[in-house]
N, C-alpha and C positions, 0 to 999 in steps of 0.2 A: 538784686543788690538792695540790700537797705539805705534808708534816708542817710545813717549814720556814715555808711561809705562813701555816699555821694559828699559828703560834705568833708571825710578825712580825704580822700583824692582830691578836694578842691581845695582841702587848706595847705596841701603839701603840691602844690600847685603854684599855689596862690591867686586868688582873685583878681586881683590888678594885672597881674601876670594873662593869667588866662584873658582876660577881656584886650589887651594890647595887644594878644601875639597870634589871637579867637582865627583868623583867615589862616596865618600862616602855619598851624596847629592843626586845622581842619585839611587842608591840601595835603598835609605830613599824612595824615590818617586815608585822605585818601589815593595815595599812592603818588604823589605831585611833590615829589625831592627827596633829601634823604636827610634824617636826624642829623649829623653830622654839621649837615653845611646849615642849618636853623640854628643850632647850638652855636657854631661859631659865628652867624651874624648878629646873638644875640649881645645886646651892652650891658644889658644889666651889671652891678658890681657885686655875683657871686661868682662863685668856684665853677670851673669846666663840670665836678662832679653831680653840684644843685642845679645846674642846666642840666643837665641829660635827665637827672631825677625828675627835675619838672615836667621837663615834653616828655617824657615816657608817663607819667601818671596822666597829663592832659591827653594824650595818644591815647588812654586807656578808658578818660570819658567817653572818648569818643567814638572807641570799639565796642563799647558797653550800650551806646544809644541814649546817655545820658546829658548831651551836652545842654536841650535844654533844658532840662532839670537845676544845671550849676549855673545856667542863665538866671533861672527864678531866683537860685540862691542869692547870687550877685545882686539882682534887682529889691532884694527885700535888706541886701543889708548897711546897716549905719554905722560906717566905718568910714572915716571921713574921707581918706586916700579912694578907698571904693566907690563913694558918691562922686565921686567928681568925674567918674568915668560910667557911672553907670546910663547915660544915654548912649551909649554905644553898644550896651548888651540889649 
């Protein structure tokens, strides 16, 4: 997979996304619960549809072997919502 992929799967993600939800995302992937019941704990204020979209692309860093690659991403970038969570990636 190309750099470019790793970074459209991270923006259709989301960063802040991905770093908040990073345990609960990885357990998803490794077989520890089911999409369903992660989507519906999630609060965020999108549509039932942009969660499924999300943890299914994040599900797919993570079958890919890419997570930290989208780590690095995260750590280098200057987005202000981003930095404020980036000592957690």
């Amino acid at each position: 997979m190309s750099d470019t992929d790793v970074y459209e799967l991270l923006n259709r993600v989301g960063k802040r996304f991905f770093i908040e939800h990073y345990y609960d995302l990885k357990a998803l992937y490794e077989g520890d619960g089911k999409r369903s019941s992660l989507v519906e704990g999630l609060i965020e204020d999108i549509t039932e549809k942009s969660k499924y979209t999300r943890v299914t692309k994040a599900k797919r860093i993570f079958r890919e072997g890419l997570e930290r690659e989208a780590l690095q991403i995260i750590l280098s970038s200057r987005h202000p919502r981003v930095q404020e969570l980036q000592s957690l990636a």
